[in-house]
C-alpha positions as CSV (number, residue, x, y, z in Angstrom):
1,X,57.2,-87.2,5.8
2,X,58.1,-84.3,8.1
3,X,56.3,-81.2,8.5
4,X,60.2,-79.7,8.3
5,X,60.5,-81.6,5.0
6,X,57.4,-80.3,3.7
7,X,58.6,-77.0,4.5
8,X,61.7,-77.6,2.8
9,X,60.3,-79.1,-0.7
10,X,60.3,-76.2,-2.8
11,X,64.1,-75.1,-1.7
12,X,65.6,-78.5,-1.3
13,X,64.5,-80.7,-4.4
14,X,64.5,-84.6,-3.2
15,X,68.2,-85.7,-2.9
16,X,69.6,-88.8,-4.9
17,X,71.5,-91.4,-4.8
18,X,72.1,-91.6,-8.4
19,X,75.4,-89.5,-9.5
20,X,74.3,-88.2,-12.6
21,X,71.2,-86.6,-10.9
22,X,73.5,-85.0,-8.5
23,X,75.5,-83.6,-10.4
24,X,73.0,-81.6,-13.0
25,X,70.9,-81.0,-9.8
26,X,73.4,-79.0,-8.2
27,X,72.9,-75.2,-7.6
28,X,74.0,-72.1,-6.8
29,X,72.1,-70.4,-3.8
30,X,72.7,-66.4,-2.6
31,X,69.9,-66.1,-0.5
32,X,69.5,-68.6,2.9
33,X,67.3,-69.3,5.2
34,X,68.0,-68.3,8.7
35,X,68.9,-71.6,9.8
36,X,72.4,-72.4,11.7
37,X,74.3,-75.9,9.8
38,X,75.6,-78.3,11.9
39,X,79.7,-78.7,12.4
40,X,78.7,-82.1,11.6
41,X,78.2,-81.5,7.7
42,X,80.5,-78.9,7.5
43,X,83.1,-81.3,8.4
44,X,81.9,-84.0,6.4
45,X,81.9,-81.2,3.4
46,X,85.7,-80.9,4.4
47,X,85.8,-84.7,4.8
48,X,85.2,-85.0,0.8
49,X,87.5,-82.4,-0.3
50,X,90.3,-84.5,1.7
51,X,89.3,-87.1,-0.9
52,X,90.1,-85.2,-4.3
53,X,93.1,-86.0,-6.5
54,X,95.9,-83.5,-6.2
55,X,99.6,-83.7,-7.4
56,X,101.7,-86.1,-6.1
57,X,98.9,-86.5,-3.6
58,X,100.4,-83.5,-1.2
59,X,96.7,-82.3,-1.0
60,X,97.9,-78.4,-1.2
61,X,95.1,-77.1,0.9
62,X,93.9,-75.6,3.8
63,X,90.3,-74.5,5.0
64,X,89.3,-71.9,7.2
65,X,85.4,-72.2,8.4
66,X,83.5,-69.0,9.5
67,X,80.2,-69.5,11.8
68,X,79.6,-66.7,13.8
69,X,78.7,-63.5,12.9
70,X,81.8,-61.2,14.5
71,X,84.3,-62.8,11.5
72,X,82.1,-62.9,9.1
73,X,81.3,-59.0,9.8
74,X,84.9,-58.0,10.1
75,X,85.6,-60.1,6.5
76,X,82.8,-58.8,5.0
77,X,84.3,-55.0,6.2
78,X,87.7,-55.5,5.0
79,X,86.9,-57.1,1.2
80,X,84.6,-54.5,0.6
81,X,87.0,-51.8,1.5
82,X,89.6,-53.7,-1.0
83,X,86.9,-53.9,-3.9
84,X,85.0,-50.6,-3.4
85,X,89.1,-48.9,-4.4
86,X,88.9,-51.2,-7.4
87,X,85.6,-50.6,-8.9
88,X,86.6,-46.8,-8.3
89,X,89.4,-47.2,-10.1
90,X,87.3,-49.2,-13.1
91,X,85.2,-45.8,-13.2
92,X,82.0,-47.5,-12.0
93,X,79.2,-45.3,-10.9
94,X,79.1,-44.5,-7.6
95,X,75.5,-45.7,-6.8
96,X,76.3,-49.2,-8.8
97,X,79.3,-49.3,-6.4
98,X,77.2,-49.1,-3.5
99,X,74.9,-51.3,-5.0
100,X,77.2,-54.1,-5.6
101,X,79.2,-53.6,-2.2
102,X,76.0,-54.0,-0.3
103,X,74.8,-57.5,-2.2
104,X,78.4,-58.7,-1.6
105,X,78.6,-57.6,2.0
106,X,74.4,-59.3,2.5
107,X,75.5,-62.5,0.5
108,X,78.8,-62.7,3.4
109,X,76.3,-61.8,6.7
110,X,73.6,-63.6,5.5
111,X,75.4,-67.2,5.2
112,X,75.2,-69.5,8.0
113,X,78.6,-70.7,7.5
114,X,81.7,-70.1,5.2
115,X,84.5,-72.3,4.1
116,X,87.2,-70.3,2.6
117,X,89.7,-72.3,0.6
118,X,93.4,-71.5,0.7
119,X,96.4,-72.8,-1.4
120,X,99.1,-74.2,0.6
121,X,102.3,-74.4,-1.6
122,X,104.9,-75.3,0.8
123,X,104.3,-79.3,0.3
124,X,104.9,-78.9,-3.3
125,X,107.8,-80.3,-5.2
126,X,110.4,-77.2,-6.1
127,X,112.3,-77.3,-9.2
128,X,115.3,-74.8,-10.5
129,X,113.1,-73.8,-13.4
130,X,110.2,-71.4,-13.3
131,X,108.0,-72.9,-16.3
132,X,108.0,-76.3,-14.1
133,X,107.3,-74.1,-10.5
134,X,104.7,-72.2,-12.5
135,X,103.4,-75.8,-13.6
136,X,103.4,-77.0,-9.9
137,X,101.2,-74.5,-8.5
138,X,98.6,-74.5,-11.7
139,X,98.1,-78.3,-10.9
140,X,97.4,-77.2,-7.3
141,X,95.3,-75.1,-8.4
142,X,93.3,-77.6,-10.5
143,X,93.2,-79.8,-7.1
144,X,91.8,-77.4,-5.3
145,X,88.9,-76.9,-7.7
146,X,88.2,-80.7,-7.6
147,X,88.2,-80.6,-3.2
148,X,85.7,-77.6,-3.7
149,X,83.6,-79.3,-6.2
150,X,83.6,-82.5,-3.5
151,X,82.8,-80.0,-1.0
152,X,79.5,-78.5,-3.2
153,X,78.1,-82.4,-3.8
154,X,78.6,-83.3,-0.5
155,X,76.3,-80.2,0.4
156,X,73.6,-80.7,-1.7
157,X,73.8,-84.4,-1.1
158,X,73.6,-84.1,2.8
159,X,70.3,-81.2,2.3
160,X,72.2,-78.4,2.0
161,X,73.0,-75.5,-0.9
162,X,76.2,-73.9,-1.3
163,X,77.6,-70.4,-3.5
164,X,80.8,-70.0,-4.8
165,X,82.8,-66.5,-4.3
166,X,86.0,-66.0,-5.6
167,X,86.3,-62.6,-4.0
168,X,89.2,-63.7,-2.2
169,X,91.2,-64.3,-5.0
170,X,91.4,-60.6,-5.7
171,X,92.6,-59.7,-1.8
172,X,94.2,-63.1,-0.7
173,X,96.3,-60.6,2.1
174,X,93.5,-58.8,3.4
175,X,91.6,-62.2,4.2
176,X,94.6,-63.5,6.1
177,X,94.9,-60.6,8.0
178,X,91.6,-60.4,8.6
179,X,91.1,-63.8,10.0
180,X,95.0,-64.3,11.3
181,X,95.7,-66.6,8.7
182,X,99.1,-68.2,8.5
183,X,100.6,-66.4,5.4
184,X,101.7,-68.8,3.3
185,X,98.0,-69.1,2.9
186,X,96.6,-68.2,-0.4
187,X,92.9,-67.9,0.0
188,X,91.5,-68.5,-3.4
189,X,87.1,-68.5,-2.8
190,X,84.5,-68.2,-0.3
191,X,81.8,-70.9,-0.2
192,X,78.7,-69.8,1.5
193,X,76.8,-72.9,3.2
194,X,73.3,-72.7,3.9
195,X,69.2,-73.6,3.3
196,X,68.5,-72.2,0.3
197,X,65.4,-69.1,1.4
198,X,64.4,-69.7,-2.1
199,X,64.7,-71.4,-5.5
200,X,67.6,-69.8,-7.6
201,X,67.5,-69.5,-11.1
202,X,69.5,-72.0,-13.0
203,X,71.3,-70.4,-16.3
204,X,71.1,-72.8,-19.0
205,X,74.3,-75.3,-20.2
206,X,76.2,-75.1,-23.1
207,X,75.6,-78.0,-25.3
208,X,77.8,-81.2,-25.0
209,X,78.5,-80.4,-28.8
210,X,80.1,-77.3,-28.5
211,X,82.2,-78.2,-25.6
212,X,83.7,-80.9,-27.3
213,X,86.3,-80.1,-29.9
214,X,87.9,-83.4,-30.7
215,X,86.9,-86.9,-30.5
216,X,89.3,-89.5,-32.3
């Protein structure tokens, strides 16, 4: 064993090759070491979300990756102008606003890489009907989340931790302009990639009996 690895074994539990442990081992990391990932796992990240099930296998998504600091800054800027108007208008304290700007903006800088997932609608099948449109686009939606949850397994498989932000669901435009996305780009969450600085706390899961309401 490493002297790296040793370093590592409180962050980065020992990985598995058993699915199950995978999956409940999973977590959701804010604070990262300062450590840069290599393209190589972020594109094998991208790699699995190529592999999720979407509708009529069109794979309605695009990824934009952030690794240095300058986009990541100027992102950071711009959402934080966006939500700082919104939590004004929800009447929030001025001091919490500033509080919660700041951890947002830290969690953004502090990552070592970003994925930021987008929609892309224009593959879809179109129908005359807006119930079966609005259908269309919920079920790409529902592929998407299945790519980002390949995306979060992959990580923590490969050594890696990963947090999900879904601030850019709230200012889809501002992240395209920001970045000089295409605009038929719907950017729906930011994952921050990293090596977890420290252990995050785990909240605790529902139990399976309350999450299952029917079983004939």
């Amino acid at each position: 064993m490493t002297s790296q690895t040793n370093a590592r074994q409180v962050t980065l539990p020992e990985r598995t090759n058993d699915l199950a442990t995978l999956l409940r081992s999973r977590r959701s990391v804010r604070i990262y070491q300062d450590r840069p990932v290599a393209r190589e796992a972020l594109e094998q990240m991208l790699e699995a979300a190529r592999w999720a099930p979407s509708p009529h296998g069109r794979q309605p998504w695009r990824f934009a990756v952030l690794t240095r600091q300058e986009p990541k800054t100027q992102l950071a800027e711009s959402m934080g102008t966006d939500w700082k108007k919104n939590l004004q208008m929800d009447g929030q304290n001025e001091e919490i606003v500033a509080i919660r700007l700041e951890k947002s903006r830290q969690r953004i800088l502090n990552a070592p890489a970003i994925i930021i997932p987008c929609l892309y609608l224009e593959d879809l099948d179109h129908y005359p009907d807006e119930k079966r449109q609005a259908d269309e686009t919920v079920m790409a939606i529902q592929s998407l989340g299945a790519a980002i949850q390949n995306m979060l397994l992959t990580a923590y498989d490969l050594g890696l931790d990963t947090g999900w932000m879904c601030a850019p669901l709230f200012c889809p435009e501002i992240v395209c302009e920001t970045l000089g996305l295409d605009k038929r780009l719907i950017p729906q969450a930011l994952i921050t990639v990293g090596y977890a600085a420290a252990d995050p706390r785990r909240r605790e899961r529902l139990p399976l009996d309350r999450l299952i309401v029917h079983f004939d």
